[in-house]
Residue frames as qw, qx, qy, qz and C-alpha x, y, z in Angstrom:
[[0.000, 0.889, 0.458, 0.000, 0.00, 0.00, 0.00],
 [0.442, 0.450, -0.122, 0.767, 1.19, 3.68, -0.49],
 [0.266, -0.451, -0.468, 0.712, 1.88, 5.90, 2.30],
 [0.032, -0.834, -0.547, 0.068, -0.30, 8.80, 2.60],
 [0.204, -0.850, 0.106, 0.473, 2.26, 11.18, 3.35],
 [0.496, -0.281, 0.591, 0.571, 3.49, 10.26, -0.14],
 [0.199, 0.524, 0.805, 0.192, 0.61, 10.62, -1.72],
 [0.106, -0.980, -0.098, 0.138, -0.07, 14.52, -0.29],
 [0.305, -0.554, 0.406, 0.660, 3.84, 15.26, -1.15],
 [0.250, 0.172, 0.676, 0.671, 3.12, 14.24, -4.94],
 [0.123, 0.809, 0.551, 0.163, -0.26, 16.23, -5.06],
 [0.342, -0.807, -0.149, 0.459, 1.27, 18.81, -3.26],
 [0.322, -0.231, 0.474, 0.786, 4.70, 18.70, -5.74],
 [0.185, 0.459, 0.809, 0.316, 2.29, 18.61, -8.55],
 [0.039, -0.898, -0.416, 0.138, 0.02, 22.04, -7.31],
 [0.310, -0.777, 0.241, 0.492, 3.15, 23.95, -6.78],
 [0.370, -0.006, 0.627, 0.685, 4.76, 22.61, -10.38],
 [0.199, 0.668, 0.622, 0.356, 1.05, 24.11, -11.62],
 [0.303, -0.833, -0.224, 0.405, 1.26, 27.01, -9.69],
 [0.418, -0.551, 0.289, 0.662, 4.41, 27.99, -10.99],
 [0.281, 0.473, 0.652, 0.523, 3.45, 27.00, -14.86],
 [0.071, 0.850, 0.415, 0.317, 0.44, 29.28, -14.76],
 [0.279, -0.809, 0.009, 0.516, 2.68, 32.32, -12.54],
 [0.432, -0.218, 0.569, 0.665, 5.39, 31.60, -15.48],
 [0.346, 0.328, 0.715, 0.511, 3.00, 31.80, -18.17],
 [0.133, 0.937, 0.323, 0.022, 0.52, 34.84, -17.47],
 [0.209, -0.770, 0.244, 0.551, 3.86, 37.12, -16.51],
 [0.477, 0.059, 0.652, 0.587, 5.12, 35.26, -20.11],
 [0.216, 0.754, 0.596, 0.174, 1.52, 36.36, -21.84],
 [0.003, -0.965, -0.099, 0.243, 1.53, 39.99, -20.31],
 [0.165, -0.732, 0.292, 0.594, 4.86, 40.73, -22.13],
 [0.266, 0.325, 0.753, 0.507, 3.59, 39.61, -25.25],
 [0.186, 0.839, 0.511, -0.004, 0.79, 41.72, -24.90],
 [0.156, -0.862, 0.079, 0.475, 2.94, 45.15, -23.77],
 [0.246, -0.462, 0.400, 0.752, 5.27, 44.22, -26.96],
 [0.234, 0.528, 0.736, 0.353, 2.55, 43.69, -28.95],
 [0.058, 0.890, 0.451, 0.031, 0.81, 46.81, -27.83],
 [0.400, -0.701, 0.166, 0.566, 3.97, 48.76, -28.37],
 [0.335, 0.131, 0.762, 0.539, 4.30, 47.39, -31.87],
 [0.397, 0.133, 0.298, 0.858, 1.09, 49.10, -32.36],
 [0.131, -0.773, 0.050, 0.619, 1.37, 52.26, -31.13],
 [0.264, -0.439, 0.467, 0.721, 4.21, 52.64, -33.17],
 [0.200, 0.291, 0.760, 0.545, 2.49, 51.49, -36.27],
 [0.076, 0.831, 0.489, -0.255, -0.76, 53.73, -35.43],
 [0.146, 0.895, 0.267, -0.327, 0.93, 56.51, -35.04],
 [0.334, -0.194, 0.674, 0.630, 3.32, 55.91, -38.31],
 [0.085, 0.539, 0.776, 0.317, -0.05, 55.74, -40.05],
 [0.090, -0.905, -0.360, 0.206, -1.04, 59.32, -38.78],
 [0.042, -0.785, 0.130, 0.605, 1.51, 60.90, -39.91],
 [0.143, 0.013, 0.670, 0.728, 1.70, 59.79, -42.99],
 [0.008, 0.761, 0.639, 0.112, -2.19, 60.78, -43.16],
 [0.107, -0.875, -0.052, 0.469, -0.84, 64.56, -41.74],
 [0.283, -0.436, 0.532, 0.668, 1.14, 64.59, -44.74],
 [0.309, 0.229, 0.842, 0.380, -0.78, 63.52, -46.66],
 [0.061, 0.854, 0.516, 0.022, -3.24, 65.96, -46.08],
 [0.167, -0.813, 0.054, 0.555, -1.25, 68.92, -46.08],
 [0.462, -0.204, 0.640, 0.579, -0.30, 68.19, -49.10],
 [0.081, 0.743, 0.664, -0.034, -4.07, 68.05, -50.22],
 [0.216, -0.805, -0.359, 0.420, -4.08, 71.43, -48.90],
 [0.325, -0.651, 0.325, 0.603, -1.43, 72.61, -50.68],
 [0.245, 0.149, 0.752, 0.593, -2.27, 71.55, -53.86],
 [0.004, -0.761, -0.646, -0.052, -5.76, 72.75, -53.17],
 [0.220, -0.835, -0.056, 0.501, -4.13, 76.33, -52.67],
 [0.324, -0.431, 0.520, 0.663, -2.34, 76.15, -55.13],
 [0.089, 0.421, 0.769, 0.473, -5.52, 75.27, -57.91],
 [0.009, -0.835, -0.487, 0.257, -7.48, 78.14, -55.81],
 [0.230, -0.680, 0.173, 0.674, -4.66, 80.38, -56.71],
 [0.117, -0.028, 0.616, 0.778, -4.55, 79.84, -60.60],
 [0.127, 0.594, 0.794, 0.036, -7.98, 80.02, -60.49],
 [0.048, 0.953, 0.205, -0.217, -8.40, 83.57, -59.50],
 [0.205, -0.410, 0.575, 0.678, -4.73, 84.28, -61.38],
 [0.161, 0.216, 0.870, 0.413, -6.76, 82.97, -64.34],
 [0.007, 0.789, 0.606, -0.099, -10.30, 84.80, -63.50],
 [0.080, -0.811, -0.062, 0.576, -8.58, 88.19, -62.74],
 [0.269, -0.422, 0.464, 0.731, -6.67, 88.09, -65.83],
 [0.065, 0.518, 0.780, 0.345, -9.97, 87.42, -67.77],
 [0.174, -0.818, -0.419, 0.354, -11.46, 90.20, -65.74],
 [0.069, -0.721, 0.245, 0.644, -8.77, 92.39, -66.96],
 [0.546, 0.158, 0.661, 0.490, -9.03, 91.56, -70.66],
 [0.258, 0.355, 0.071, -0.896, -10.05, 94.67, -72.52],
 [0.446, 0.065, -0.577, -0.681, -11.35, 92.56, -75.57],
 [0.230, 0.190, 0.816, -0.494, -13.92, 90.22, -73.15],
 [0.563, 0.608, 0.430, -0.358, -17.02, 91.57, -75.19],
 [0.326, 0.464, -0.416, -0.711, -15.91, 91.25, -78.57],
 [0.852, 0.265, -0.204, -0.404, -17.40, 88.97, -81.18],
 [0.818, 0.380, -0.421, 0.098, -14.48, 87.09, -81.26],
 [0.682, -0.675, 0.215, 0.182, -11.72, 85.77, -78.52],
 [0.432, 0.738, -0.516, 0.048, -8.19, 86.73, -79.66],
 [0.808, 0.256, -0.524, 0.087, -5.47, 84.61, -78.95],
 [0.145, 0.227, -0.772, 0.576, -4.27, 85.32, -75.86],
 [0.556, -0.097, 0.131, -0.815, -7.82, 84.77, -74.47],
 [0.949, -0.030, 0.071, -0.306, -8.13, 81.29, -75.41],
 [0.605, 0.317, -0.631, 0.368, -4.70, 80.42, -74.67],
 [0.195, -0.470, 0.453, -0.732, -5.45, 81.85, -71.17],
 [0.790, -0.052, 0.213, -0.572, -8.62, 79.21, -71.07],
 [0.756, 0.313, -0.572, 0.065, -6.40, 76.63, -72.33],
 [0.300, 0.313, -0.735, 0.521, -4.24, 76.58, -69.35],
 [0.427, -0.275, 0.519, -0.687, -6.51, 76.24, -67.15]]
């Protein structure tokens, strides 16, 4: 027959060998997560700025098509020949470029 007190020393060894697994493994887990959730961060906010750039750029192009626009309007405005029958050439080169 087995002794008893041999029996409670293996369950015992046994709890403590689980014990230790699952201590070992969540402290393992949680620094997976933290370098996972460092990873991305970093990637987030890589992805935001390239979206601020991206949009300023936007912006800048969009300023820059607002500006020939009214470079283009005013210089129609100033045209002296506007009401004649006919557009001269520089007049519909001007409406070319645009």
């Amino acid at each position: 027959m087995i002794d008893p007190r041999l029996s409670l020393a293996a369950v015992l060894a046994l709890g403590a060998a689980f014990a230790s697994g699952w201590h070992y493994g969540a402290g393992y887990a949680a620094g997976q997560q933290a370098q996972a959730m460092v990873a991305e961060r970093a990637r987030a906010d890589a992805l935001a700025e390239a979206g601020r750039m991206t949009e300023a750029a936007r912006l800048g192009a969009l300023q820059r098509a607002d500006a020939l626009a009214r470079k283009l309007e005013d210089a129609a405005n100033a045209d002296p020949s506007a009401t004649d029958t006919c557009l001269p050439a520089a007049s519909v080169l001007r409406l070319n470029r645009r």
